[in-house]
C-alpha positions in Angstrom: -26.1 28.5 -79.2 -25.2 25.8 -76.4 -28.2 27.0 -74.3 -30.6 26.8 -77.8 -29.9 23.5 -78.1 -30.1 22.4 -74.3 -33.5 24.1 -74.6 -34.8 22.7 -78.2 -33.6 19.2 -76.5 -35.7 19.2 -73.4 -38.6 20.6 -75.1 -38.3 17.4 -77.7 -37.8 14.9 -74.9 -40.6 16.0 -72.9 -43.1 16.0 -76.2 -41.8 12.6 -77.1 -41.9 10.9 -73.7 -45.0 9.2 -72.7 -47.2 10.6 -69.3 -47.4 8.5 -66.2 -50.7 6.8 -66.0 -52.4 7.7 -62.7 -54.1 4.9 -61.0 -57.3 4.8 -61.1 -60.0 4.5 -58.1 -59.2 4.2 -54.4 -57.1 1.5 -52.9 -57.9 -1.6 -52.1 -59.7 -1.6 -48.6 -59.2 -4.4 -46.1 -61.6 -7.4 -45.9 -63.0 -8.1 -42.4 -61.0 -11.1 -42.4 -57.7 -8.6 -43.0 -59.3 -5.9 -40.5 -59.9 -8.5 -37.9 -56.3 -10.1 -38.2 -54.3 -7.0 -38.2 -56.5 -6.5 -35.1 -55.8 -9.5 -33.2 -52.0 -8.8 -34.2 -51.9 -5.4 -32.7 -53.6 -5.8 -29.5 -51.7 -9.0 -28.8 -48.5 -6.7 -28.8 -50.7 -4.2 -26.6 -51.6 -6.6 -24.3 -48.4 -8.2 -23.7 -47.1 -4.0 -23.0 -50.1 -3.3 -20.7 -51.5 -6.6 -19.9 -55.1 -7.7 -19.8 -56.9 -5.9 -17.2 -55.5 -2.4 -17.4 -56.0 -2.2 -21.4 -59.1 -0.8 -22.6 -61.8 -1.4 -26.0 -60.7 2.4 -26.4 -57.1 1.8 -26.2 -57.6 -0.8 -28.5 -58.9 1.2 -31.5 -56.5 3.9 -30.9 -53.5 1.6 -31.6 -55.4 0.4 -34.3 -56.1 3.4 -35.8 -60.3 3.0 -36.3 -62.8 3.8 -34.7 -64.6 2.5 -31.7 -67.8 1.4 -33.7 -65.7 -0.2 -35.9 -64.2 -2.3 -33.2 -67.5 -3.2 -31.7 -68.9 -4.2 -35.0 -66.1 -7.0 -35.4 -65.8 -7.9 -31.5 -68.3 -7.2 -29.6 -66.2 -7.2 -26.6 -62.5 -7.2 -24.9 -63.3 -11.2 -24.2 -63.4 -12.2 -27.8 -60.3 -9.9 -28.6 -58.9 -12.4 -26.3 -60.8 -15.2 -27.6 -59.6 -14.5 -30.9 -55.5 -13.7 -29.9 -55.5 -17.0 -28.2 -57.2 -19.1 -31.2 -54.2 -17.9 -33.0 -52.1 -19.0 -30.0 -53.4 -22.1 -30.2 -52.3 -22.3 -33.8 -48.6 -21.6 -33.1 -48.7 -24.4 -30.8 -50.2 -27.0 -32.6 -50.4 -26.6 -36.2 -54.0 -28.2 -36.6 -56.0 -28.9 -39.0 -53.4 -29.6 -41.3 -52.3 -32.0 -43.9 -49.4 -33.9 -43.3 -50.0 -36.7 -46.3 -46.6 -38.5 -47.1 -44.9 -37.8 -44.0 -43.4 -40.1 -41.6 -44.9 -40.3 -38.1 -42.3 -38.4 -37.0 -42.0 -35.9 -39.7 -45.4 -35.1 -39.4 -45.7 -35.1 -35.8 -42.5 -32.6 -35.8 -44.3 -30.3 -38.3 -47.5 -30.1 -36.1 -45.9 -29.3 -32.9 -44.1 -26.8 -35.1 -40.3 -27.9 -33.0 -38.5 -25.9 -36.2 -40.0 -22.2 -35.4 -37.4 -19.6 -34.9 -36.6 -17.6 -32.0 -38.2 -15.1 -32.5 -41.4 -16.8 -33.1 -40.8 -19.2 -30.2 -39.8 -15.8 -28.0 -43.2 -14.5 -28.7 -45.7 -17.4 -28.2 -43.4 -18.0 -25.0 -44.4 -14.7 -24.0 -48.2 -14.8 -24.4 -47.8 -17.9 -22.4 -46.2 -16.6 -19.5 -48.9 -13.3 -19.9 -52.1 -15.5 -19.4 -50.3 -17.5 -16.6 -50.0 -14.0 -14.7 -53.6 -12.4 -16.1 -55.2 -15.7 -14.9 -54.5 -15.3 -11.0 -56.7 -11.5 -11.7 -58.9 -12.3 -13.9 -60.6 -15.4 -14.4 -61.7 -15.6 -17.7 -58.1 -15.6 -19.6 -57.4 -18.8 -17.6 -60.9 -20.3 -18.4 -60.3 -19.3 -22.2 -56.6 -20.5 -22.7 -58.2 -24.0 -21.1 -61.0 -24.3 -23.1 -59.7 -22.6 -26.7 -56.2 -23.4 -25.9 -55.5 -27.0 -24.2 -58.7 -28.5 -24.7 -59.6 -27.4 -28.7 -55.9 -28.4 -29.2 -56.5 -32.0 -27.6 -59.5 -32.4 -29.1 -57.6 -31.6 -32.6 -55.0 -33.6 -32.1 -56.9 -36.6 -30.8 -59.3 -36.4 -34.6 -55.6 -36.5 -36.6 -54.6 -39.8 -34.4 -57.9 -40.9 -35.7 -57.1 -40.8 -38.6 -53.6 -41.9 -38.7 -55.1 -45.2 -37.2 -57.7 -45.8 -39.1 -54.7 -45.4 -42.4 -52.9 -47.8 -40.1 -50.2 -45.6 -39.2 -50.5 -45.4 -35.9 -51.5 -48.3 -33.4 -52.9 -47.2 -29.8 -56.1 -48.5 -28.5 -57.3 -44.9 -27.3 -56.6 -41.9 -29.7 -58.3 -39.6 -26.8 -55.5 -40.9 -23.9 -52.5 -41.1 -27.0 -53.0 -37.3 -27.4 -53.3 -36.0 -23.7 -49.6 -38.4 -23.1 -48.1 -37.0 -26.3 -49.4 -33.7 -25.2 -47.6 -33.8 -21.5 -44.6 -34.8 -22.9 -44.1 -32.0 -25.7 -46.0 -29.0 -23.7 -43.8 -30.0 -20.7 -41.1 -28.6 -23.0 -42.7 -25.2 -24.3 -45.3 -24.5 -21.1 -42.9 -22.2 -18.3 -44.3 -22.9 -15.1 -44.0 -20.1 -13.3 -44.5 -17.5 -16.1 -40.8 -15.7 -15.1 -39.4 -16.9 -17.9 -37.4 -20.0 -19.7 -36.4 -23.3 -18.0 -33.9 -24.4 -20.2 -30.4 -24.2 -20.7 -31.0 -23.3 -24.4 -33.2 -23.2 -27.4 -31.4 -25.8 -29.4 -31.4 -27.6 -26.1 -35.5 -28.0 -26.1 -36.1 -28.4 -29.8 -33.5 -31.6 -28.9 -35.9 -32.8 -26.1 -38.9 -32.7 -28.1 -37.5 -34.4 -30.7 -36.5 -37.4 -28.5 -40.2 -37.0 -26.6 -41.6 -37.7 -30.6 -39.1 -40.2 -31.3 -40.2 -42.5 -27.5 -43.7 -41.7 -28.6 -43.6 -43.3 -32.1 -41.3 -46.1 -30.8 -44.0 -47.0 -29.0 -46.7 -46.5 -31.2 -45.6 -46.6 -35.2 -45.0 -49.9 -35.2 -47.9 -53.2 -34.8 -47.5 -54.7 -31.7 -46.7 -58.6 -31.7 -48.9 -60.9 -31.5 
């Protein structure tokens, strides 16, 4: 009688319970934009394992999991992989274009050179860093490339936002172009190893203190209309 009524109850339930709607269509395929970032991503972390020279466009799309066409169709060569992985260097090391509206000099200036990243993150752009110092003394191109869309497009960018902090009258230099290359020494002094074997300092905490005092000497100078 038990096993009857065990039996009439599971029948019941699963009458009375509603089916699972299956998904319909395919998933969601990547945009370009998603393809080509997930790219970059990957063979940065391929590069940094094999280096430059010694990894291939076919190594490449293996780790990535496409196809070589595929690859070709989005860069057309290992050069603007590179181009492309140190763009978004670039971006961890000066966070520009951005908008830093009603922030303090100091606030804002602290935000763009991005002194509040966490170790990890600082571990990793560290360690591209101290790659294209190596790759450079090979190969040519990587050390033309990190000058040109590293140093240079990062000058350049934060040369236009001193502009514009002056022309708000926030900031008071007579030469936005000289400002940024000073402010630039003084913070990339911190971050930039110079021999590529590793970090200079006696501690993370340490730097991120240093650059805040470079900011802070900067501003003193600068936020502030001189006498007349």
């Amino acid at each position: 009688m038990a096993r009857l009524w065990i039996t009439s109850m599971t029948e019941t339930t699963a009458t009375t319970l509603p089916a699972k709607r299956r998904k319909r269509g395919r998933p969601r395929l990547a945009t370009p934009a998603e393809q080509r970032a997930k790219i970059v991503e990957a063979t940065r972390k391929l590069f940094l394992a094999e280096g430059y020279g010694r990894t291939t466009m076919s190594e490449v799309a293996a780790h990535c999991h496409i196809s070589k066409r595929t690859l070709y169709e989005l860069f057309p060569s290992k050069t603007d992989l590179l181009a492309a992985i140190i763009e978004q260097h670039r971006t961890s090391m000066l966070a520009l274009p951005g908008d830093y509206t009603g922030l303090s000099l100091s606030d804002a200036l602290e935000r763009i050179f991005q002194i509040d990243i966490s170790a990890e993150e600082d571990s990793a752009r560290a360690a591209f860093l101290n790659l294209t110092i190596v790759e450079a003394a090979r190969y040519p191109e990587v050390g033309e490339m990190m000058k040109r869309l590293g140093g240079q497009r990062a000058h350049a960018l934060l040369a236009e936002w001193m502009e514009g902090e002056k022309r708000a009258g926030r900031l008071f230099v007579d030469d936005t172009t000289s400002a940024a290359t000073i402010l630039m020494d003084m913070m990339f002094g911190a971050v930039v190893t110079k021999t590529g074997a590793g970090a200079e300092w006696p501690g993370f905490d340490a730097r991120k203190d240093y650059m805040r005092r470079c900011i802070r000497i900067f501003v003193h100078g600068t936020g502030k209309s001189p006498a007349i």
